[in-house]
C-alpha positions in Angstrom: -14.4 -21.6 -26.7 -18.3 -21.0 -26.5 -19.7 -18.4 -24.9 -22.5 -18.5 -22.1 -24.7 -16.9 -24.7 -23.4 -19.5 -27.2 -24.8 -22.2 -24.6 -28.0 -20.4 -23.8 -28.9 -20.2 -27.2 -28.4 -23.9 -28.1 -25.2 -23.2 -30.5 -23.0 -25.8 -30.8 -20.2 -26.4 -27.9 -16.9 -26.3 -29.2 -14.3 -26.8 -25.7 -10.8 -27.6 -26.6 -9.2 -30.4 -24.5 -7.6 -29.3 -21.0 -8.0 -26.3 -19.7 -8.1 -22.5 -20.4 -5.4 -22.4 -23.4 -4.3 -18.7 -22.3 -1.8 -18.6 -19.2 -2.5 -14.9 -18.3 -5.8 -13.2 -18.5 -8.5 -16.4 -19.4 -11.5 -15.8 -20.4 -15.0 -18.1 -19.0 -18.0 -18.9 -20.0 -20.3 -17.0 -18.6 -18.1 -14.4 -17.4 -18.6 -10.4 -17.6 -15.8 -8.7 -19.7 -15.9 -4.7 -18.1 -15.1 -2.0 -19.7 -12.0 -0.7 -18.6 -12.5 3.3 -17.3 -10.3 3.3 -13.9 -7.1 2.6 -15.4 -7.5 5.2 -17.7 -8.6 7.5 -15.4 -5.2 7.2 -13.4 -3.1 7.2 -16.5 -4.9 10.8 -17.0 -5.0 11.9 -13.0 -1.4 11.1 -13.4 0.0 13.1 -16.2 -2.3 16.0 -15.0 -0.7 16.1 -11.6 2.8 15.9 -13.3 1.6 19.3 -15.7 0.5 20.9 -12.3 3.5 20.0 -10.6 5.6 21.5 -13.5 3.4 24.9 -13.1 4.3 25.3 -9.7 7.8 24.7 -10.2 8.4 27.3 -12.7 12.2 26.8 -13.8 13.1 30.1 -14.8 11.5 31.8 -11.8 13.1 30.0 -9.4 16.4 29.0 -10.7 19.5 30.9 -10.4 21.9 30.8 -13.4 24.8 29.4 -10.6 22.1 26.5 -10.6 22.3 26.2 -14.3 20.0 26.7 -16.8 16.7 25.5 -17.3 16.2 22.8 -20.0 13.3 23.5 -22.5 13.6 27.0 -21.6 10.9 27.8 -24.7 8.2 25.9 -22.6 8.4 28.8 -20.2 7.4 28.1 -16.5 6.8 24.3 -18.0 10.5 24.2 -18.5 12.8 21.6 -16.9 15.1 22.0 -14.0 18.6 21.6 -15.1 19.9 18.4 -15.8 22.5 18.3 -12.8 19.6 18.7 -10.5 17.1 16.5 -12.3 18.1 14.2 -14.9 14.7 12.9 -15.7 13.6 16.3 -17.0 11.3 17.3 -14.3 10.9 19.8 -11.2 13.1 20.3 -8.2 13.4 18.2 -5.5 11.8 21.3 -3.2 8.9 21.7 -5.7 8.2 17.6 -5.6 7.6 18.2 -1.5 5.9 20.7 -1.7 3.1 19.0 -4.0 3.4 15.9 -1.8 6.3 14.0 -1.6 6.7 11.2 0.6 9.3 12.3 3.4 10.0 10.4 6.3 10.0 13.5 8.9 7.3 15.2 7.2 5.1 12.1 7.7 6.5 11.0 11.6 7.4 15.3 13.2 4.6 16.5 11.4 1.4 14.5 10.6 1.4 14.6 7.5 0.5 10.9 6.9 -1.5 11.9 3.8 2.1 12.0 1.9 1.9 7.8 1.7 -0.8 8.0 -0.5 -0.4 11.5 -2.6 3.4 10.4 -3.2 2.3 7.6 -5.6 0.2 10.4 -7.8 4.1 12.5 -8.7 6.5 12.0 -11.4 10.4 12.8 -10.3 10.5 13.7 -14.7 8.8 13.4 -17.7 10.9 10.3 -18.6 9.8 8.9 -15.3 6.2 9.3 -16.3 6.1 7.9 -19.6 7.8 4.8 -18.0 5.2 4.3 -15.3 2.3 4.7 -17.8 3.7 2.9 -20.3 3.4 -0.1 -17.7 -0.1 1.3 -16.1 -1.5 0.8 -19.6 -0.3 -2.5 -20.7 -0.7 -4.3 -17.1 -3.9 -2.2 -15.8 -6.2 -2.2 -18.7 -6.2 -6.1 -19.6 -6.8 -6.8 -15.7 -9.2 -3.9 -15.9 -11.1 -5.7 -18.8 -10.9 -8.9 -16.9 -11.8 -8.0 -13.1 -13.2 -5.0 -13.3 -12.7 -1.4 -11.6 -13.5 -2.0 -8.3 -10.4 -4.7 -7.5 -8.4 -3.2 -9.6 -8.7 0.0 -8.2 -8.4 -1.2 -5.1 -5.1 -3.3 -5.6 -3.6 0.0 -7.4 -4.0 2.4 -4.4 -3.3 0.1 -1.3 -0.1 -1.1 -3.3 0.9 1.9 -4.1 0.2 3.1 0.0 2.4 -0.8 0.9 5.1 0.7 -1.1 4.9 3.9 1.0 4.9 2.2 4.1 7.7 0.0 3.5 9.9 3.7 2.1 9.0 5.1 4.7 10.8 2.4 7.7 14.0 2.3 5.7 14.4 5.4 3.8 15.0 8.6 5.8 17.6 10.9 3.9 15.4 11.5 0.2 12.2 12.1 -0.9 10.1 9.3 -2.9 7.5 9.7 -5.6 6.0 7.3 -8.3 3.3 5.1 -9.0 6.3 2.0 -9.2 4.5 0.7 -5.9 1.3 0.4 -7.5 2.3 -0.9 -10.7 4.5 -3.8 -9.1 1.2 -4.6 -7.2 -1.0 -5.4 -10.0 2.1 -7.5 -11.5 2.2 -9.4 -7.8 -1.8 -9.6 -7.8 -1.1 -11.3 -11.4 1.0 -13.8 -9.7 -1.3 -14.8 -7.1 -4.4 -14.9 -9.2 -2.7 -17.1 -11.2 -1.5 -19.4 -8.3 -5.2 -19.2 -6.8 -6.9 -19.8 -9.7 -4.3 -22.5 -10.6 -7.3 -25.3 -11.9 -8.6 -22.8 -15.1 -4.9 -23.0 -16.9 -3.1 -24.8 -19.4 0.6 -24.1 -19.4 1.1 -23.1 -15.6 4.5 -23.4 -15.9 5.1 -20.9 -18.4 2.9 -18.9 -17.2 4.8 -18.4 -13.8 8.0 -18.5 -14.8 7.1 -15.6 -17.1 5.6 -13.3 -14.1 8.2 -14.7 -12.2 11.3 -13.2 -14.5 9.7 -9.9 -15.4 9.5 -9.4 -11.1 12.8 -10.1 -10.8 14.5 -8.5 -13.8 12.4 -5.2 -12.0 13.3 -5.4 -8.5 17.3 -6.4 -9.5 17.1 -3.0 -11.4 15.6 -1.2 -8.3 18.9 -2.0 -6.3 20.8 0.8 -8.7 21.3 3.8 -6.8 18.8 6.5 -7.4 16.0 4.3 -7.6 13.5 3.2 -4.6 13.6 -0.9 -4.9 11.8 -0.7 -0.9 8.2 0.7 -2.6 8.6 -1.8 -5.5 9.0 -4.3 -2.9 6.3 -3.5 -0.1 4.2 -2.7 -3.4 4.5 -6.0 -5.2 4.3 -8.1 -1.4 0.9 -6.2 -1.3 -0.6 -7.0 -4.7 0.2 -9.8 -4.3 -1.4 -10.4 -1.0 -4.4 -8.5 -2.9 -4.7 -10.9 -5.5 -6.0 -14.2 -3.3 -8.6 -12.3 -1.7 -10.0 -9.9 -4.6 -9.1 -11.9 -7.3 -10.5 -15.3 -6.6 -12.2 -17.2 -9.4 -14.8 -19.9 -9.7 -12.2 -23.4 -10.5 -12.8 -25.0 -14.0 -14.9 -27.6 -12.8 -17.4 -24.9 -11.2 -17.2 -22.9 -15.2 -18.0 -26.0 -16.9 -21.7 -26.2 -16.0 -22.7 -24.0 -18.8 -21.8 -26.3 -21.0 -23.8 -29.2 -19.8 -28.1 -29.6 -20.5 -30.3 -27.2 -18.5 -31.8 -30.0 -16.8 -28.4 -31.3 -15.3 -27.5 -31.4 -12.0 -23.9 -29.5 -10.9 -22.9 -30.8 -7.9 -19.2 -29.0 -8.2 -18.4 -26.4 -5.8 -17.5 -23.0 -6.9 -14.5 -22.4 -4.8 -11.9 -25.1 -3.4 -10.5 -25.6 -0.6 -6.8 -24.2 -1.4 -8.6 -21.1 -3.0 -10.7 -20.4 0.5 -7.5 -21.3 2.6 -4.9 -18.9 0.4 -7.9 -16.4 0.9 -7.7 -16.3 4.8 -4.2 -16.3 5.2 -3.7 -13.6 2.5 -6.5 -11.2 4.0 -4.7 -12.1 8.0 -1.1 -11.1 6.6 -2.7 -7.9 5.1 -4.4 -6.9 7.6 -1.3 -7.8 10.4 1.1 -6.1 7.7 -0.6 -2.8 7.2 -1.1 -2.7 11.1 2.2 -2.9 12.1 3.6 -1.1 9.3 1.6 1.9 9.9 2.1 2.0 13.6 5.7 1.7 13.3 5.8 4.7 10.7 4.1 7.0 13.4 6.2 5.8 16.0 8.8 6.8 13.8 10.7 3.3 14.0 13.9 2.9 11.7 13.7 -0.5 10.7 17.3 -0.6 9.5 17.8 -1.1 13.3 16.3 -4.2 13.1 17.7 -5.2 9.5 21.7 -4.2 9.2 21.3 -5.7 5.7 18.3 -5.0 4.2 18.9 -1.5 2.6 21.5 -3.8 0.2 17.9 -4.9 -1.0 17.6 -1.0 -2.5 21.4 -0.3 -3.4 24.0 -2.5 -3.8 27.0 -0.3 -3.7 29.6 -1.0 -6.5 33.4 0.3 -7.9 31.1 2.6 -10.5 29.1 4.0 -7.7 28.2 4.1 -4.1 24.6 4.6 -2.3 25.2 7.7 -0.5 22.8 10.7 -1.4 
């Protein structure tokens, strides 16, 4: 497909019949393609917070050999807790708080709200790192290059804080940490930019049924025990959300005028109707969401209360194992 450049130089227009051939990710005419440099700044801000975190924690210092004994012990104070305690290969539990780990009665009995947002910056283990930046670099980067840093920035740290939010009203009794929050919101805010800017693609249905299965083959896993399925959730309900008001995009008709002679007329409109109308109601349910969400954190609300079955939607106890601590 020709480029603007192609058109403003007089080249020859080559369009393909139907639509934008690619389901995820299209490329316009006209369009600016960024340079991705927040993405990768995260991927770094995270490993270096994990190398600090493993600093402070200091294995051999702090552990007792009735605690077992450190693993890696020729890392030295980078060593491992033992694998009993931490079977990601990472600090303690004690060590993750204290570098800001997201826990309910820090945040409600004493004001630290600043743990919704530092929480999604620590790693529980190295194998929980790679994991998470394994998917910050093959989802971020492409949506980087394709929206640029500002939106995507943006949808990364107020998913990673709806993920926080919705830990915090159901889970009491353990810590959190991760960037899982965030990274489900940029694979929601894929979803919904797809759905809003449904008129630029070819193959729609693949292409949904594709974001569709990789959501839910992630949040079935998140309802093993161990694993915090409640900040994949508020997370991925956020990005998504994100995605019709940050990531709205100029329908095909509206892309197609740089095609046609400088002297004719384009009488489309950028944006339709559904686009503007997804738009509003997405931006009303984000702000009502984050509202009420936040105020009932403070107010230290349990919202188990309200939802007998809703922690199932984090741990589904079975005959192998049970959802206790």
């Amino acid at each position: 497909m020709a480029t603007r450049a192609d058109v403003e130089k007089g080249g020859v227009v080559r369009k393909e019949p139907g639509k934008v051939p690619s389901p995820l990710y299209p490329q316009h005419e006209g369009e600016r393609e960024w340079v991705p440099w927040i993405v990768p700044v995260f991927f770094v801000a995270n490993i270096t917070v994990f190398v600090i975190t493993m600093y402070a924690n200091n294995c051999p210092a702090h552990t007792t050999p009735r605690d077992g004994k450190c693993v890696a012990r020729f890392l030295g104070r980078f060593s491992f807790q033992p694998l009993r305690q931490n079977p990601l290969l990472g600090p303690s539990s004690a060590t993750l708080t204290k570098m800001g780990a997201l826990v309910w009665e820090k945040v409600v009995h004493h004001h630290q709200g600043w743990r919704l947002l530092s929480s999604m910056w620590l790693h529980a283990g190295v194998l929980h790192l790679v994991a998470n930046m394994l998917c910050l670099l093959f989802i971020g980067m492409r949506l980087e290059q394709q929206f640029g840093y500002v939106r995507i920035g943006a949808i990364y740290v107020l998913s990673g804080l709806g993920g926080a939010v919705l830990s915090s009203l159901f889970i009491r009794n353990h810590i959190s940490v991760g960037a899982s929050g965030a990274l489900f919101g940029l694979l929601g805010a894929m979803l919904s930019e797809l759905l809003t800017n449904w008129t630029i693609y070819t193959n729609k249905a693949a292409a949904v049924a594709t974001l569709l299965f990789v959501a839910a083959v992630n949040l079935v896993l998140g309802i093993l025990p161990h694993v915090n399925n409640f900040a994949h959730i508020g997370g991925f309900l956020a990005g998504f959300l994100l995605g019709f008001v940050v990531l709205m995009r100029p329908h095909f008709g509206w892309m197609e005028r740089y095609s046609l002679p400088a002297d004719a007329p384009c009488t489309a409109r950028k944006y339709l109707a559904y686009q503007r109308t997804l738009l509003a109601v997405a931006l009303l349910l984000l702000v009502i969401g984050f509202a009420v969400g936040m105020a009932m954190v403070f107010r230290g609300a349990n919202a188990n209360d309200s939802c007998h079955w809703c922690h199932y939607l984090s741990c589904v106890p079975t005959a192998r194992w049970n959802c206790t601590n």
